[in-house]
N, C-alpha and C positions, 0 to 999 in steps of 0.2 A: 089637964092636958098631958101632962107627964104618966102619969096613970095611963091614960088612952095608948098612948105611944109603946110602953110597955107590954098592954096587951095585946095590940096588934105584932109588934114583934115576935112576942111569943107566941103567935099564934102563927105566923110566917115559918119560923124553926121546928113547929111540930109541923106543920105541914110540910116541908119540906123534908124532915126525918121517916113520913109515913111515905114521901116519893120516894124517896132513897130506898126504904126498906122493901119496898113494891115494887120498885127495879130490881132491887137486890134476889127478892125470890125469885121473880118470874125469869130472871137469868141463871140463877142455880138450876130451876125445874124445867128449861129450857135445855142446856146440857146435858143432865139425866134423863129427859127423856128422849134426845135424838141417839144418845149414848145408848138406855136400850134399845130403839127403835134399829139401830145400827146393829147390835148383837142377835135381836128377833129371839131370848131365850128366854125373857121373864114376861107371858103376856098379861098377867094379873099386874105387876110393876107399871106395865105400859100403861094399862088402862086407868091406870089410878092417878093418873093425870089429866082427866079427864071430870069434867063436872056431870052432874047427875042427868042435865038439862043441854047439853052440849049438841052443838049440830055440825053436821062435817057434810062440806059439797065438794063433789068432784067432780068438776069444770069441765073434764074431756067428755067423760063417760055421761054425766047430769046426771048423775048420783046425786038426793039430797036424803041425807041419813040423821034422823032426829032421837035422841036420847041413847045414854050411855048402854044399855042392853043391847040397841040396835046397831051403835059401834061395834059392841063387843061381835055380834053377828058376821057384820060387815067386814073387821079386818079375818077375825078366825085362825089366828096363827096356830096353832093346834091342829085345824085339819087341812093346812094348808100345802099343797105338793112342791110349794116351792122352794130349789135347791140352791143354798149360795155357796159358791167356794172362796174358801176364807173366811172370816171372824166376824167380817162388816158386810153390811151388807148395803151402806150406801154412804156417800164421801159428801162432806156439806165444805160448798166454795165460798159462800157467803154468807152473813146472816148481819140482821140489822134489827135491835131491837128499839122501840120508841114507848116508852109510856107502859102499857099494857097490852101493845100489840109488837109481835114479831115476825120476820118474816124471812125463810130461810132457801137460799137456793143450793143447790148440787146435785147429783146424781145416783140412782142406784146402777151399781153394777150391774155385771153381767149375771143370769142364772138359769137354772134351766126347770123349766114347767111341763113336769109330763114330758120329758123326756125332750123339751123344745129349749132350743137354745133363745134365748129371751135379751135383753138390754145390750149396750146401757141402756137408762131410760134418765134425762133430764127432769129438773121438778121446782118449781117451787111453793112454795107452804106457808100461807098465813095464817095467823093462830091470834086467836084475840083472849085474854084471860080473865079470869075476874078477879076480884078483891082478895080472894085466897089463895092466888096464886094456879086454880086449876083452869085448864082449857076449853072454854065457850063454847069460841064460834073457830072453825077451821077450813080454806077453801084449799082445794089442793088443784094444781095443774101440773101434771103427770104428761111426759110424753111420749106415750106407749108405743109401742111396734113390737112388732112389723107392722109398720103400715097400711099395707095389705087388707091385714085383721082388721084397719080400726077407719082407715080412709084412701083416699088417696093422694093425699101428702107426703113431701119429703120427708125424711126420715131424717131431721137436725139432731137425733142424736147421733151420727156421726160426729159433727161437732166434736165429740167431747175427747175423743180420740186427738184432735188436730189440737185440741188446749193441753193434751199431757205434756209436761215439760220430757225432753230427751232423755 
């Protein structure tokens, strides 16, 4: 009996060591990649946070984008015309990690597209990861404007302006 008790303990401790550790990644790879996602200067870095087999949905637009090639397509920072002024290129207000899912709200800035003045754009981003710490499964709701462009809805990115502090 004392035997048994033993090894279910120790088996409770490594388990418990391999959540810890699995938190511990997916929160360091979590930081490094909104970090460069924020700078937009390393897009091999970016992608490499990503799994082989990863899917990304974009909830506004119905984008569903399946495997790491076809991300790499999808985002394209490389040939992409968009201008940020400043370093960052978007501000996270919250994030909340659970397990091996995270989920992160804030905003991109303002930029300008083909000569179009563009955002803010509110957002938030779920990301599910796997065992090694790289990025599954990812839903993004993005909320683009002008309006105009994209519906006819308010434009709650205003919002974001009335939450700057003075």
């Amino acid at each position: 009996m004392r035997r048994s008790v033993s090894l279910l303990f120790l088996v409770f401790c490594l388990a418990a060591c391999q959540s810890t550790s699995s938190t511990s990644t997916i929160q360091h790879n979590v930081s490094q990649y909104f970090d460069i996602y924020s700078n937009r200067t390393d897009f091999d870095a970016f992608m490499s946070f990503y799994a082989e087999d990863a899917q990304l949905q974009d909830l506004v637009y119905g984008n569903h984008i399946r495997g790491k090639e076809a991300l790499r397509e999808f985002f394209r920072w490389d040939a992409d015309p968009i201008r940020f002024e400043g370093s960052s290129s978007l501000v996270i207000s919250e994030q909340v990690i659970q397990g091996n899912h995270v989920v992160t709200r804030g905003h991109f800035v303002e930029f300008d597209y083909l000569q179009q003045k563009m955002g803010p754009w509110r957002f938030v981003i779920w990301q599910e990861f796997n065992e090694r710490g790289k990025i599954i499964r990812q839903e993004d709701w993005i909320n683009y404007t002008p309006k105009e462009s994209f519906s006819w809805g308010q434009n709650l990115n205003n919002l974001i302006l009335k939450m700057q502090p003075d």
